[in-house]
C-alpha positions as CSV (number, residue, x, y, z in Angstrom):
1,X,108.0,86.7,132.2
2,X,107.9,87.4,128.4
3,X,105.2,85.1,127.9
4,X,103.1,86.8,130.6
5,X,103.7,89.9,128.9
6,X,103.2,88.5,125.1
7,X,99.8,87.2,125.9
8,X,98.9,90.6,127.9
9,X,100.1,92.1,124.6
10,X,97.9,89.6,122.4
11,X,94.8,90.5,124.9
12,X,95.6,94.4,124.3
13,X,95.6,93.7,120.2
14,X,92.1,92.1,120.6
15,X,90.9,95.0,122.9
16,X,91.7,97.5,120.4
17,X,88.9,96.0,117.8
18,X,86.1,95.5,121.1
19,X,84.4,98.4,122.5
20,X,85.1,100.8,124.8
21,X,82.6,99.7,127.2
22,X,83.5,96.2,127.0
23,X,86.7,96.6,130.0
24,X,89.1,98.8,131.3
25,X,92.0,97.9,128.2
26,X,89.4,98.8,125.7
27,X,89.2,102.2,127.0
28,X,92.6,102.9,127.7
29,X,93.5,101.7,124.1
30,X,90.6,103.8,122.5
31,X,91.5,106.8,124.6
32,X,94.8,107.0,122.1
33,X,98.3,107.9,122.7
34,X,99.1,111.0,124.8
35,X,96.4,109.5,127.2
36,X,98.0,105.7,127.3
37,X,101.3,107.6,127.2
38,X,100.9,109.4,130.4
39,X,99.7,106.5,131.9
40,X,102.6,105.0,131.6
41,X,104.5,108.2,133.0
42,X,102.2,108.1,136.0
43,X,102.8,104.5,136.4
44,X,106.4,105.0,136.5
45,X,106.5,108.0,138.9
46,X,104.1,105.7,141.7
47,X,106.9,103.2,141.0
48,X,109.8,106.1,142.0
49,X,107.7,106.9,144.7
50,X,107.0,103.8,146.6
51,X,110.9,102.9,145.5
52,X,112.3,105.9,147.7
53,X,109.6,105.3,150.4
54,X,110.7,101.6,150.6
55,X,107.4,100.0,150.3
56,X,108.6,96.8,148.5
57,X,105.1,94.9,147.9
58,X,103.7,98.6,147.1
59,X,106.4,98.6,144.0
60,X,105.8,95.2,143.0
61,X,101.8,96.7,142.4
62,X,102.7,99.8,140.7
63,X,105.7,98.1,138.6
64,X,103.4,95.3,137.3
65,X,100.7,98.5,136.6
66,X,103.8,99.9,135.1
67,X,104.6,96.9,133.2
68,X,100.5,96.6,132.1
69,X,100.7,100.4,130.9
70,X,103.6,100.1,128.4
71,X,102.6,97.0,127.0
72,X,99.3,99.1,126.1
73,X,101.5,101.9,124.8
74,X,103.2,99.4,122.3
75,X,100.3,97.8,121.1
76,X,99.4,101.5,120.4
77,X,102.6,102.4,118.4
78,X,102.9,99.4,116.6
79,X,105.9,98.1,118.6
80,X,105.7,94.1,119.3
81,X,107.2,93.1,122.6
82,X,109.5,90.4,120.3
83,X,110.9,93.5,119.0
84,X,112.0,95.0,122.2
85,X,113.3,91.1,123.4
86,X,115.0,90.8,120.4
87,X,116.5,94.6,121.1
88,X,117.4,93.4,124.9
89,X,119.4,90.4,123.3
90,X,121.5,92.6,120.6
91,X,122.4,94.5,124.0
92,X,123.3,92.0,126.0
93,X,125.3,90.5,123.5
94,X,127.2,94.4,123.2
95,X,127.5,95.2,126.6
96,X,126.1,92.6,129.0
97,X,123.2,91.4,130.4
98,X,122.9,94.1,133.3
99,X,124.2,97.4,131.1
100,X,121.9,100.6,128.6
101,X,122.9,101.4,125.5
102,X,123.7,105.3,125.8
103,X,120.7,108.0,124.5
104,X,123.0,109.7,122.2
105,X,125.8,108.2,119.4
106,X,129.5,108.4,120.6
107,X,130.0,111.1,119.0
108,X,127.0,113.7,119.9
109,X,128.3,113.0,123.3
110,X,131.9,114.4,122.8
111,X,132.0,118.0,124.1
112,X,132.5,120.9,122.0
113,X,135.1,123.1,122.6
114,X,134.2,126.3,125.0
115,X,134.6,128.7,121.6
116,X,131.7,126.0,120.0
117,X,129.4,126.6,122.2
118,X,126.5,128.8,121.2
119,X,128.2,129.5,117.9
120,X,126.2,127.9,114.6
121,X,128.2,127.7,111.4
């Protein structure tokens, strides 16, 4: 899989120096951010979708869309996909191979006490 996706990446790279008119990664990648970026939203919510509807080869479609869309996204931000296997292995090696790292540190996530809350100091 990570090789399909490196060399989808390495096609993405050389799309951002063709023109727009050229194919359909061109344009997406010249379109910028916010639009690649809700592409990859709108990608994720057809994945939900077909998910809850139990269409299983309609999910396989829209997750390798999905999958096409972000690897777009990171050629626009600068983000190699080595960086996020190499991120996948420090995790793995944390917390196991099947387990997300938490959104917030250990200790945003403790509550404050009733009193705290809405008071700034």
């Amino acid at each position: 899989m990570a090789d399909s996706i490196d060399r989808l990446f390495r096609a993405v790279q050389a799309a951002q120096t063709a023109k727009p008119s050229s194919s359909r990664t061109a344009r997406l990648v010249h379109s910028g951010r916010a639009k690649i970026a809700k592409k990859v939203a709108e990608e994720a919510a057809e994945v939900i979708i077909e998910a809850m509807d139990d269409h299983h080869d309609n999910v396989v479609r829209e997750s390798a869309d999905l999958v096409y869309n972000l690897t777009v996204l990171w050629a626009a931000v600068g983000v190699k996909p080595t960086e996020v296997w190499k991120e996948m292995h420090r995790r793995e090696q944390l917390y196991g191979i099947a387990e997300k790292l938490s959104k917030r540190p250990a200790k945003a996530r403790r509550k404050r006490p009733a009193a705290a809350v809405g008071k700034r100091g």
